[in-house]
C-alpha angles and dihedrals in degrees: 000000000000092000091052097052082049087053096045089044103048084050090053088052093043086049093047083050100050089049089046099055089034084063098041085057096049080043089056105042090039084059093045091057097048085239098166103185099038091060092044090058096040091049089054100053 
């Protein structure tokens, strides 16, 4: 049971990671762009 709640939890992480990285690159290129209200948005999620 233990190894299962260190698997969910590790996925969980891995998943918290991707989306966060995901985030940071739209973040990025919105800025790039000078794409005001897209980085706006994104800053605020």
């Amino acid at each position: 049971m233990e190894i299962t709640e260190q698997r969910n939890h590790s996925e969980i992480i891995q998943r918290g990671i991707e989306d966060f990285r995901e985030v940071q690159r739209y973040m990025l290129l919105a800025r790039t762009e000078n794409a005001t209200a897209t980085y706006a948005e994104l800053k605020r999620k």
